[in-house]
C-alpha positions as CSV (number, residue, x, y, z in Angstrom):
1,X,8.5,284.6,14.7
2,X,9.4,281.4,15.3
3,X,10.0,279.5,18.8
4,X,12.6,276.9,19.4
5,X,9.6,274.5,20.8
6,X,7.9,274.3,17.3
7,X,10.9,274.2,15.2
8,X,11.6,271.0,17.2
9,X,8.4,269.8,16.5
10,X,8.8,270.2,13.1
11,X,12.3,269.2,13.2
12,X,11.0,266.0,14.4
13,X,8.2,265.7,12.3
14,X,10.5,265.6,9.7
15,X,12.9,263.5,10.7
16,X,9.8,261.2,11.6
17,X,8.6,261.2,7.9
18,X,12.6,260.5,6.4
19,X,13.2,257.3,8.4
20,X,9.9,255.8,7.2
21,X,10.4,256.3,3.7
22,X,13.9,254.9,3.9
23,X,12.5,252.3,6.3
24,X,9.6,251.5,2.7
25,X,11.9,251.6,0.4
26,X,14.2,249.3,1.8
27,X,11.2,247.1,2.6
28,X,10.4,247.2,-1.2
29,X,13.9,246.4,-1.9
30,X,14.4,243.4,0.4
31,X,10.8,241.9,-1.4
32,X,12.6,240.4,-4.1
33,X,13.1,237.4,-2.6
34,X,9.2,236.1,-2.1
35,X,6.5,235.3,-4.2
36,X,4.9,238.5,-3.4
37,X,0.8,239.1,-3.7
38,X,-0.1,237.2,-7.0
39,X,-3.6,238.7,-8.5
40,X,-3.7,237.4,-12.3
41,X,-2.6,233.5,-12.3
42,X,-3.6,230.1,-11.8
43,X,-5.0,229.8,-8.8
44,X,-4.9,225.8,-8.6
45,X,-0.8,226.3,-8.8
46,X,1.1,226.4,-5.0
47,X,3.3,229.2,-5.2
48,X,6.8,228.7,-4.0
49,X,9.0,231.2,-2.9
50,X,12.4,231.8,-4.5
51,X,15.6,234.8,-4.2
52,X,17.4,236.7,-7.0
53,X,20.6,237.6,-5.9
54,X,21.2,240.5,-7.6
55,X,18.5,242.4,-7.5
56,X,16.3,241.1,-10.5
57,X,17.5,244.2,-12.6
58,X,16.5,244.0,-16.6
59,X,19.0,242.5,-19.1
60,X,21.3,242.7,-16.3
61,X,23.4,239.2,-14.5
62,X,21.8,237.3,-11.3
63,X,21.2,234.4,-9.7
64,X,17.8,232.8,-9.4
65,X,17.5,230.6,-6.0
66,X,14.5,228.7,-6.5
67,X,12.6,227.1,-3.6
68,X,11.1,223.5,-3.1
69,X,9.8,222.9,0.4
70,X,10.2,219.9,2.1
71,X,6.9,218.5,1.6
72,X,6.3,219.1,-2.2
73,X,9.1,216.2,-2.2
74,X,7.9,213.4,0.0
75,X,9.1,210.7,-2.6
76,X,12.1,212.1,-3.5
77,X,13.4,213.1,-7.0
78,X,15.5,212.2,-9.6
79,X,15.0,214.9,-11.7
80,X,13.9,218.4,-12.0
81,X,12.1,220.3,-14.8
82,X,11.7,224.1,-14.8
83,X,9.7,225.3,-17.8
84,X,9.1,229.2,-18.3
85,X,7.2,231.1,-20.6
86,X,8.0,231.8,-24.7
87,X,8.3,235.5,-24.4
88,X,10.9,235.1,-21.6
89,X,14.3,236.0,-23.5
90,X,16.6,236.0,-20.7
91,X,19.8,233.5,-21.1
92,X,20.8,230.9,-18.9
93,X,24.5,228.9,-18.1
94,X,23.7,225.2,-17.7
95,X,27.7,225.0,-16.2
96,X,26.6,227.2,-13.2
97,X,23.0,225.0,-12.3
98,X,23.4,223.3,-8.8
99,X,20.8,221.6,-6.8
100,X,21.7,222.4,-3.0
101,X,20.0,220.4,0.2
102,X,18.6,223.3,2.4
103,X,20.4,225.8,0.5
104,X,23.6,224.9,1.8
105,X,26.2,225.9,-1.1
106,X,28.9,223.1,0.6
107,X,25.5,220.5,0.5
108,X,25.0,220.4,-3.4
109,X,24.0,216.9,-5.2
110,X,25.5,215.8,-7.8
111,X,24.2,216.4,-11.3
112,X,24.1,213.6,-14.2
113,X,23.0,215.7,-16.8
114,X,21.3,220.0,-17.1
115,X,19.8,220.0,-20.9
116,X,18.4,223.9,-21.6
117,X,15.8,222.9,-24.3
118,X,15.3,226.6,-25.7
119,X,12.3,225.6,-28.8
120,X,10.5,224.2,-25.6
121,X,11.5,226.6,-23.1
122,X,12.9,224.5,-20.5
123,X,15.6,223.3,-18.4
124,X,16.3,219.1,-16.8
125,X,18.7,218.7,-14.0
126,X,19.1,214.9,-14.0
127,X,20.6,214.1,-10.3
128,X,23.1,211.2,-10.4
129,X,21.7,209.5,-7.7
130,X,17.8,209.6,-7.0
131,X,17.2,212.2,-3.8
132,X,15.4,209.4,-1.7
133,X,14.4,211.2,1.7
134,X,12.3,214.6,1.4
135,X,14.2,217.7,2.0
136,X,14.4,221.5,1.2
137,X,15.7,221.9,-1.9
138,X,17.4,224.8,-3.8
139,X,17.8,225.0,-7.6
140,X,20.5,227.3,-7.8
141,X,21.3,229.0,-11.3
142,X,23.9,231.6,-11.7
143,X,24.8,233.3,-14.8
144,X,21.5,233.7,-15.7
145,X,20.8,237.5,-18.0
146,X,17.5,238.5,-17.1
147,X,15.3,239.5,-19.8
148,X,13.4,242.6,-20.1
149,X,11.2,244.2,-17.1
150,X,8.5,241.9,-16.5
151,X,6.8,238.8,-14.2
152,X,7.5,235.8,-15.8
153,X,6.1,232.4,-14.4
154,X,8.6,229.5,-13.9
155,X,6.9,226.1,-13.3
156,X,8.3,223.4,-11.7
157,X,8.0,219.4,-12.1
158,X,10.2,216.4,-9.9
159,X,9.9,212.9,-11.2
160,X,9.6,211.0,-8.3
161,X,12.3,208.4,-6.3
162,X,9.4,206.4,-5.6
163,X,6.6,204.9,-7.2
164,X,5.6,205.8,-10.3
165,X,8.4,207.8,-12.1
166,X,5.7,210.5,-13.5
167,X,6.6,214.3,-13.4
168,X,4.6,216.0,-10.8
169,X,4.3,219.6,-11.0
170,X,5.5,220.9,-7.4
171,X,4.2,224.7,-8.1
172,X,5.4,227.9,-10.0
173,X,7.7,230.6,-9.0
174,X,6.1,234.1,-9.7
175,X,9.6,236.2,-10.9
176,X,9.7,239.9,-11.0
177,X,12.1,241.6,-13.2
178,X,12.2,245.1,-12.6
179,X,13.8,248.2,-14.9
């Protein structure tokens, strides 16, 4: 019937097929965290990269870390706007907003002022004193309830340390909610 050399192969065969599927799905899972492959959008809009803590779960708690490189900031900032879409519905808790230097939770700047303007379906972080050299920035907000499964652009504007204080949009963060 059967020989111990092909139910080793098939054994293995098996075992083969197991580890890669775990190996995908914990790929899958670990994808969160970046901007991912966007196919509908603007395509004159630099995608930044951001993290949700938690998972990104529907109408469930997280923590969005939002990205700024380095060079998006080359005259500083004195304040950051991060608009989102009208059909977003997910809450957020202007106590728990931080901007951190290089993601560094013991490097965060301090804030002057976070105003969540829901009619216009925004939120400004006022630093209290103007960011003058360029570096990595995180906008950090915990607390946040997602809203219902979906990808929801975030766009984000710095008004500049230096030169003209105009709001320059810096890029959009592409963020997947997921059931």
């Amino acid at each position: 019937m059967f020989n111990s050399k092909s139910l080793l192969k098939s054994l293995l065969i098996t075992l083969t097929l197991a580890s890669a599927t775990v190996t995908g799905v914990y790929t899958i899972a670990e994808a969160q965290g970046t901007p991912g492959l966007v196919i509908f959008g603007n395509k004159d809009v630099d995608i930044l990269s951001y993290y949700l803590d938690f998972g990104g779960i529907a109408e469930g708690r997280d923590r969005y870390r939002l990205r700024i490189p380095k060079q998006k900031l080359a005259n500083g900032a004195t304040q950051f706007v991060v608009s989102y879409p009208d059909y977003f519905d997910g809450k957020f808790n202007t106590d728990k907003i931080e901007v951190r230097v290089n993601g560094k939770k013991d490097n965060s700047l301090p804030l002057k002022n976070v105003i969540w303007d829901e009619k216009n379906h925004l939120i400004q972080i006022d630093l209290a004193k103007p960011l003058v050299n360029p570096q990595k920035i995180e906008l950090v907000f915990s607390g946040v309830k997602n809203p219902e499964v979906g990808t929801y652009y975030f766009y984000g504007q710095v008004v500049p340390a230096v030169n003209a204080p105009v709001p320059q949009r810096v890029g959009a963060w592409v963020i997947s909610i997921n059931p």
